[in-house]
C-alpha positions in Angstrom: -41.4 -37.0 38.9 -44.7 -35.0 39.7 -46.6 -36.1 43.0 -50.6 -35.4 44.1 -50.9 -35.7 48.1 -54.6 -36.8 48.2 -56.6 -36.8 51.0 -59.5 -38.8 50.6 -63.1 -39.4 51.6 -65.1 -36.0 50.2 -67.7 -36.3 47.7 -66.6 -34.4 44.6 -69.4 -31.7 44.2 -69.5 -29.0 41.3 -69.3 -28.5 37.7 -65.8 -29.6 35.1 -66.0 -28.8 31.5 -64.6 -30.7 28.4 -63.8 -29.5 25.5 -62.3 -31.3 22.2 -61.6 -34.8 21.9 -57.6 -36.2 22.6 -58.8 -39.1 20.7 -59.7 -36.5 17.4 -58.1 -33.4 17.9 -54.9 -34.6 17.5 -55.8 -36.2 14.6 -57.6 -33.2 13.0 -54.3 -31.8 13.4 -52.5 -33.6 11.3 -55.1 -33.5 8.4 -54.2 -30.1 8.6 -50.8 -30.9 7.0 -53.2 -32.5 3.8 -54.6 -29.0 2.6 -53.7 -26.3 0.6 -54.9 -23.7 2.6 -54.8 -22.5 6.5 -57.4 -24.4 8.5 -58.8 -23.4 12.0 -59.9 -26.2 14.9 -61.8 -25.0 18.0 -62.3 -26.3 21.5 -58.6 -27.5 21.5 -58.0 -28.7 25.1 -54.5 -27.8 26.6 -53.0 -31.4 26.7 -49.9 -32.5 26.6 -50.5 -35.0 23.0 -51.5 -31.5 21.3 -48.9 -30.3 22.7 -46.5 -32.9 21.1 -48.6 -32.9 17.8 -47.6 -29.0 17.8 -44.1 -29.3 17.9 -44.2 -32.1 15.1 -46.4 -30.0 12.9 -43.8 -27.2 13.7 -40.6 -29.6 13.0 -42.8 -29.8 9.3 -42.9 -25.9 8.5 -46.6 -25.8 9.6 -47.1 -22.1 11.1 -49.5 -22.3 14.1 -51.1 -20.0 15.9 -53.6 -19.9 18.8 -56.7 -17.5 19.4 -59.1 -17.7 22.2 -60.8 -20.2 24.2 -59.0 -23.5 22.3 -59.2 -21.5 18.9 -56.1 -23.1 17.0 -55.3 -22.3 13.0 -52.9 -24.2 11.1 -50.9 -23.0 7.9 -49.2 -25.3 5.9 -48.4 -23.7 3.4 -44.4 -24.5 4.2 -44.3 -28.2 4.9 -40.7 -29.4 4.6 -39.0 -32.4 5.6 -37.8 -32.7 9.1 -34.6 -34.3 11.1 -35.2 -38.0 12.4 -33.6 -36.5 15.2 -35.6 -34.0 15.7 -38.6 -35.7 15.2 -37.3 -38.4 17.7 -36.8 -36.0 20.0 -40.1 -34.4 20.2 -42.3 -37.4 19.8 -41.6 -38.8 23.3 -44.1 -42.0 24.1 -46.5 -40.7 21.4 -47.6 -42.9 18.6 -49.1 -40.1 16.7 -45.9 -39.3 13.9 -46.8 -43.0 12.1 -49.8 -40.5 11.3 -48.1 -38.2 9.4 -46.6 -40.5 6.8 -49.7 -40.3 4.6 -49.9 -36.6 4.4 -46.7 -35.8 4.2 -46.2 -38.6 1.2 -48.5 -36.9 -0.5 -47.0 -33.2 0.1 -43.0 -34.4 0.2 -42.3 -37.8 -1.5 -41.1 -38.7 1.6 -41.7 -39.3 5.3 -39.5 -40.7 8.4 -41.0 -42.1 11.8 -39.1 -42.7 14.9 -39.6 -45.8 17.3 -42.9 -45.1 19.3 -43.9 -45.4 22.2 -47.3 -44.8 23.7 -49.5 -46.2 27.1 -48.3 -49.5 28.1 -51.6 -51.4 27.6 -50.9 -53.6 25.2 -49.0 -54.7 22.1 -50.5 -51.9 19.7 -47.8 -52.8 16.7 -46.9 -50.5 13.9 -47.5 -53.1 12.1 -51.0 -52.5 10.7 -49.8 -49.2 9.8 -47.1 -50.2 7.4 -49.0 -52.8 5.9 -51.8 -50.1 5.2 -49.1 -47.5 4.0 -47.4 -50.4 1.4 -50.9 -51.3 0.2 -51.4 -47.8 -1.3 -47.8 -47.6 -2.4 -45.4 -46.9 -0.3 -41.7 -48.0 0.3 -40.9 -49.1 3.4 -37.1 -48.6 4.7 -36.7 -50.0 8.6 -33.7 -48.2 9.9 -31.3 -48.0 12.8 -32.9 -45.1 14.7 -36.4 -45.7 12.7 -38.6 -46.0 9.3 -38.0 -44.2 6.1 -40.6 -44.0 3.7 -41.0 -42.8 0.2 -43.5 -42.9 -2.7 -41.7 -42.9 -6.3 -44.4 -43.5 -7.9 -47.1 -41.7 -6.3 -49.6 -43.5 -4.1 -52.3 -45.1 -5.3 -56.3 -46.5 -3.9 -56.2 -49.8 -2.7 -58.8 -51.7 -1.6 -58.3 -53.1 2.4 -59.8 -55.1 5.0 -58.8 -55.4 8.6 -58.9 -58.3 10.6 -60.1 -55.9 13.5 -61.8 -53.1 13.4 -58.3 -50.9 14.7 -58.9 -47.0 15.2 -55.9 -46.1 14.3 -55.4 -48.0 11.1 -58.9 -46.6 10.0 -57.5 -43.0 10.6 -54.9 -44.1 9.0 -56.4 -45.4 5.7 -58.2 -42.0 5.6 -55.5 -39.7 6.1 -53.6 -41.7 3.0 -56.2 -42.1 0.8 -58.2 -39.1 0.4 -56.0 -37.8 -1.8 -54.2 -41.1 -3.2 -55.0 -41.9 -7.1 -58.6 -43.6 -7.4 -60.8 -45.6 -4.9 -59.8 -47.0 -1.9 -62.1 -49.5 0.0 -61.9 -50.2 3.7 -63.9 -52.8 5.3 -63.7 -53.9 8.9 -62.9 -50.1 9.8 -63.8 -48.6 13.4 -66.6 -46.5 12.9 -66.3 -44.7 16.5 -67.6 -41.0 16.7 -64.3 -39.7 16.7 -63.7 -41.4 13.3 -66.8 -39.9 12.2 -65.7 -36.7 13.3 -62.3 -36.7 11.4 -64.5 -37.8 7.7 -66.6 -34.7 8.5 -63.3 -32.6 8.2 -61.5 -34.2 5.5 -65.1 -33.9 3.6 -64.6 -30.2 4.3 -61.4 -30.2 2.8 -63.1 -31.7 -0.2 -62.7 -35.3 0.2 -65.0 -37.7 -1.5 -66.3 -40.3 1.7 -69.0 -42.7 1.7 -69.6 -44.5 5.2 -71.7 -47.6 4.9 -73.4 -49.4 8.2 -71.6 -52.8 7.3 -68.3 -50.8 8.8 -67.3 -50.4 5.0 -65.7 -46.5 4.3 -65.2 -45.8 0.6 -63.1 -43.0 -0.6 -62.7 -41.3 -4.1 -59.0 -39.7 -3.8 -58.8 -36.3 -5.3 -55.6 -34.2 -6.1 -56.2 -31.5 -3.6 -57.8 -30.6 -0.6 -58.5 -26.9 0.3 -58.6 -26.5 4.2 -61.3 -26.7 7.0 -63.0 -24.9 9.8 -64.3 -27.1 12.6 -65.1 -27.6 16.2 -64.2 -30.4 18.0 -66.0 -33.2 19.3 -66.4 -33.4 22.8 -64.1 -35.8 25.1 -66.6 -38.5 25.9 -63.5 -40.3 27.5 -62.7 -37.7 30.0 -66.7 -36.9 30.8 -67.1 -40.6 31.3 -64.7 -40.8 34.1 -65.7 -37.5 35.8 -69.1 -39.5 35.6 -67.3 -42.6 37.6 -65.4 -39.9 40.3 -68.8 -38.6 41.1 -70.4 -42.2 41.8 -66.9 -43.5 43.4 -67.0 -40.1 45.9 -70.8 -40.1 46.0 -70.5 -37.0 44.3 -71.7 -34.7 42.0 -70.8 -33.6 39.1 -71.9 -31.4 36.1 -70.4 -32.2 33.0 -70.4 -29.0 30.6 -69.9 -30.0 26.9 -71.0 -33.6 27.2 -73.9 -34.5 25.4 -76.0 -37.7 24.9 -76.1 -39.4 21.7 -72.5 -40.1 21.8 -72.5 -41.2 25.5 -75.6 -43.8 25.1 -73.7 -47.0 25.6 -72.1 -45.5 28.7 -75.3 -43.9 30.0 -77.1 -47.0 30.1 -74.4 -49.2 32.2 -73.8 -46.1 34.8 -77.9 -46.4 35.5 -77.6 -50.1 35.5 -74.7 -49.7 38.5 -77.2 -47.1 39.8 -75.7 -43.6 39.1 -78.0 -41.1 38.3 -78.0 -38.7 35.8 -79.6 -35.2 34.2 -79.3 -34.8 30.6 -79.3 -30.7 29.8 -78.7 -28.7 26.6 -75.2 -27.6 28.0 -74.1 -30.5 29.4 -74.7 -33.8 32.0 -74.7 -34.1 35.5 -73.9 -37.7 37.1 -74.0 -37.6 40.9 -74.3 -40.5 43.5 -78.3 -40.8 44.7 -78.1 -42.8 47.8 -78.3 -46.3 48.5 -76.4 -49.3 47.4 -74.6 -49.6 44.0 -75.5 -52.7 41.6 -73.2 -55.1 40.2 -73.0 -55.3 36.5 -71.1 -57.4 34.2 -69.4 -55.2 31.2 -67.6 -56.4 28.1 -66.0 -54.0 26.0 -65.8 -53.4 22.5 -65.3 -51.3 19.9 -68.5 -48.8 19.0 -70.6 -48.9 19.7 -69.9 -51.2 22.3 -68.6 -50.0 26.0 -65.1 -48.4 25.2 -61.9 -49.5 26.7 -61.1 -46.0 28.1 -64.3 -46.3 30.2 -64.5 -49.3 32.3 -61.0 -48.3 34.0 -62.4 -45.6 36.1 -65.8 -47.4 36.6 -63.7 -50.3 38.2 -63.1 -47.8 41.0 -66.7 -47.0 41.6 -67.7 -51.4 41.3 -65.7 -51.6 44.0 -68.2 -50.3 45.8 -71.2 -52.0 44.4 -72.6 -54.9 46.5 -71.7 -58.1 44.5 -69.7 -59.8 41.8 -69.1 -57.3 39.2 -66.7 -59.0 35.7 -65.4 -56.9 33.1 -64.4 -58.3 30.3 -61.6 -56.6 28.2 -61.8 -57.3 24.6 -59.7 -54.5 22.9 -56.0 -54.2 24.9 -54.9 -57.7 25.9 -52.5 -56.1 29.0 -54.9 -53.0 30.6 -55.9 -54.6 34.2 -52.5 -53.9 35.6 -53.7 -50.7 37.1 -55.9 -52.5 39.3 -53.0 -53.7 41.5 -53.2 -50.4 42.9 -56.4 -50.7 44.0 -56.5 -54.0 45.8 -53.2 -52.3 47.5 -56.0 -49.7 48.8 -58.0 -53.0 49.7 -60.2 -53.6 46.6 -61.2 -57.2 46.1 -59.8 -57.7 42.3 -58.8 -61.6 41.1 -57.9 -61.1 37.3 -58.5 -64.2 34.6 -57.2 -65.5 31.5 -60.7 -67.1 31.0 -62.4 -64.8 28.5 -65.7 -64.2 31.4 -68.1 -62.0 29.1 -70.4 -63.3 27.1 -68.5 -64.4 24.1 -65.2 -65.3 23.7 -62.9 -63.0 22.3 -59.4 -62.8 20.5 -57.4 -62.6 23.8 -59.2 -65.9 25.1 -56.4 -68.7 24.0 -53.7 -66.1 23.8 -52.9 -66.6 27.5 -53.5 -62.5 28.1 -55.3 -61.4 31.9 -57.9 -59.8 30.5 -61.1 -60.9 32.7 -61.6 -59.0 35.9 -64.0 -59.9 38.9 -64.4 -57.1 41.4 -66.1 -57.9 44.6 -68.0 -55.3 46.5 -68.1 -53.5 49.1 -64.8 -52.8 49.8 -63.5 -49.8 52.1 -60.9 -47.9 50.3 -57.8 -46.6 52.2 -54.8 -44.5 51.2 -51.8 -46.3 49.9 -48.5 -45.0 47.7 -49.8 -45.3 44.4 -47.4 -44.9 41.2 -49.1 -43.9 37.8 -49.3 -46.0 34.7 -50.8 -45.2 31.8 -53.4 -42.3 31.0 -56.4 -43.4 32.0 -55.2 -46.0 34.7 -53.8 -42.9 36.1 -56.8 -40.9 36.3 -58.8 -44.2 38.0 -55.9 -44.1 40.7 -56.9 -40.3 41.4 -60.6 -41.3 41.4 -59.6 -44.4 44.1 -57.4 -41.6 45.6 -60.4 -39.1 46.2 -62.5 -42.1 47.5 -60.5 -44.0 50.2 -60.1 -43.0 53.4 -57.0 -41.4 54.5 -53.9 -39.9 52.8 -52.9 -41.1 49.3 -49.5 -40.1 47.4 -49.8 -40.6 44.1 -46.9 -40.4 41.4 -46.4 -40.1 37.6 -49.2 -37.8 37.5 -47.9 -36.4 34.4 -49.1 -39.2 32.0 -52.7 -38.0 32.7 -52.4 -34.5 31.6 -51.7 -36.3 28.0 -55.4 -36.7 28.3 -57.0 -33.9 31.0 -56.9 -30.9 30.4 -56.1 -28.9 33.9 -57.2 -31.7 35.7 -55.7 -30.5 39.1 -58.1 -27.2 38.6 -60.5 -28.8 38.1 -60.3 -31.4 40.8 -59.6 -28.1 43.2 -63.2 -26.6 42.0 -64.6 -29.5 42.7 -63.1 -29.2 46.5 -60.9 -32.4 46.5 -58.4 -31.6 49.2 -54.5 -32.4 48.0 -51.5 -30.8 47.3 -49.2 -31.1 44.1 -45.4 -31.2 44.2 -42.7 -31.6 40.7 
């Protein structure tokens, strides 16, 4: 199990870069498997979940190669079935092979998942995925060791609605129906930027997608789709919680590759807490300008609301802000157990049932902790900390890099499934730890 040795208490001053989107390239990906034709994606980042995607892809006869600076091009012109084995083997804690059942439905007849993991933050079923898939056709065969399914008589549109507005089933509907047999209709769908992102490349594959602003997507399935030629969306996740080091450290940080209009939501809380920050053409620097940090309360939601993957690092930095803080976690029911960590480090944390934003949500007579209240200031020291989950991983190095003292922290592997050479980058930024496997 990897180890950081942090020693805390610097500011973190200097410029990261971020390039393309976990939360899209991984998914542009597997679109890939949907054309005809060899399709290139750019600004990959060097992630572990790409690197997991690959293999899959590879498992599936898909030839990949990789050119400079995150160029990657994907040939499918050899999809085959692959081993349940295999698959199961490669897949690890990923959720991403339910993914592939569309597109390789279409191209095989047939598809087989594996039991999936993924971040411990909450119940995230499969289930709205197999429903989705049997909607437009599909036969459904739970096994031993995993899922079976198969299409004998084609798949079809179908016309859907989800109770929530679920990410991953939207990607989902998309990947299966672009190229299923007449219209499907999807209302309730997540409408989030990297959803955006994935329509603009199956449109350039030749799919036929209308978005509408009541979160209805309409799509006009064709028989083929040719191949695309894209670059990636930047990780708003990853600049967001850069953003939250440099308060937490009272640093400074420029962000290259971030840019505003898909960062608004975020923007506007981190001036509320009283960050600062300088919107340029290449990027965004956040930094720390003096004085005392502000209390906020945030609820999260889906977009354009706050996202989920944000207020974890910003927790660190209300630790710091002088008064009651409350977050309010409306989209995983289970994602406050991170900050145990931090009121180990001495944080003032007390977590609640109560849904404390301002409207109640689904979780509220479910009996989840999904309320926080932070309490501020609080000195930060050094403590043992073990990783997670993903991003409650990277807010543990953030709390690492702003207590006082000496911090081991382990599990660090789980964040490079998001952060691309995050230790690098954490050097050039002249944090002060060492790294052991």
């Amino acid at each position: 199990m990897s180890q950081i040795t942090v020693k805390g208490g610097k500011p973190l001053v200097g410029r990261v870069d971020v390039r393309g989107a976990k939360n899209l390239v991984t998914k542009a990906m597997v679109a890939a498997l949907l054309g005809d034709n060899a399709s290139v994606l750019r600004d990959v980042p060097h992630i572990s979940d790409v690197e997991v995607v690959s293999k899959l892809l590879q498992l599936h006869g898909v030839l990949i190669t990789h050119g400079e600076d995150g160029t990657m091009t994907l040939d499918p012109s050899n999809v085959k079935s692959a081993r349940m084995v295999d698959i199961d083997a490669h897949a690890g804690s990923s959720r991403i092979p339910i993914l592939f059942c569309g597109p390789l439905l279409h191209q095989l007849g047939e598809a087989f998942i594996p039991d999936l993991g993924g971040c411990h933050i909450g119940d995230r079923p499969i289930d709205y995925h197999l429903e989705v898939l049997r909607n437009f056709g599909a036969v459904i065969d739970k096994q031993p060791n995993g899922i079976r399914l198969s299409a004998p008589d084609g798949l079809h549109g179908a016309k859907i609605s989800l109770k929530y507005p679920s990410v991953g089933a939207t990607e989902q509907v998309l990947l299966t129906s672009v190229r299923a047999e007449g219209l499907t209709e999807l209302s309730g769908a997540a409408v989030e930027p990297e959803i955006m992102d994935l329509i603009a490349i199956l449109q350039k594959m030749g799919a036929i997608i209308s978005v509408d602003t009541d979160r209805v997507i309409r799509i006009e399935g064709v028989k083929n789709l040719d191949s695309y030629n894209h670059t990636a969306l930047f990780d708003r996740n990853e600049a967001a919680s850069w953003a939250a080091a440099a308060l937490a450290t009272h640093g400074d940080i420029f962000v290259g590759g971030a840019r505003q209009p898909e960062m608004m939501t975020f923007l506007n809380v981190f001036r509320k807490v009283g960050g600062a920050f300088d919107i340029k053409e290449d990027g965004i620097r956040f930094y720390h300008p003096g004085g005392d940090l502000n209390p906020v309360v945030i609820e999260t939601d889906v977009h354009p609301g706050f996202m989920t993957d944000w207020q974890q690092p910003l927790v660190v930095a209300l630790t710091q802000a002088k008064g009651l803080s409350i977050v309010h976690e409306t989209v995983y029911e289970n994602r406050f157990g991170f900050t145990d960590a931090l009121v180990q480090m001495g944080a003032q944390i007390q977590i609640y049932r109560e849904c404390l934003g301002g409207n109640p949500c689904r979780f509220g007579q479910r009996n989840f902790n999904h309320s926080a209240v932070i309490s501020g200031p609080t000195p930060l020291h050094g403590a043992d900390i073990r990783v997670p989950d993903l991003r409650g991983g990277f807010s543990h190095m953030v709390a690492a890099l702003a207590a006082e003292g000496v911090s081991n922290v382990t599990n660090v592997q789980l964040i490079s499934r998001g952060y691309e050479h995050f230790l690098t980058k954490l050097e050039a930024l002249g944090a002060e730890f060492t790294y052991t496997e």
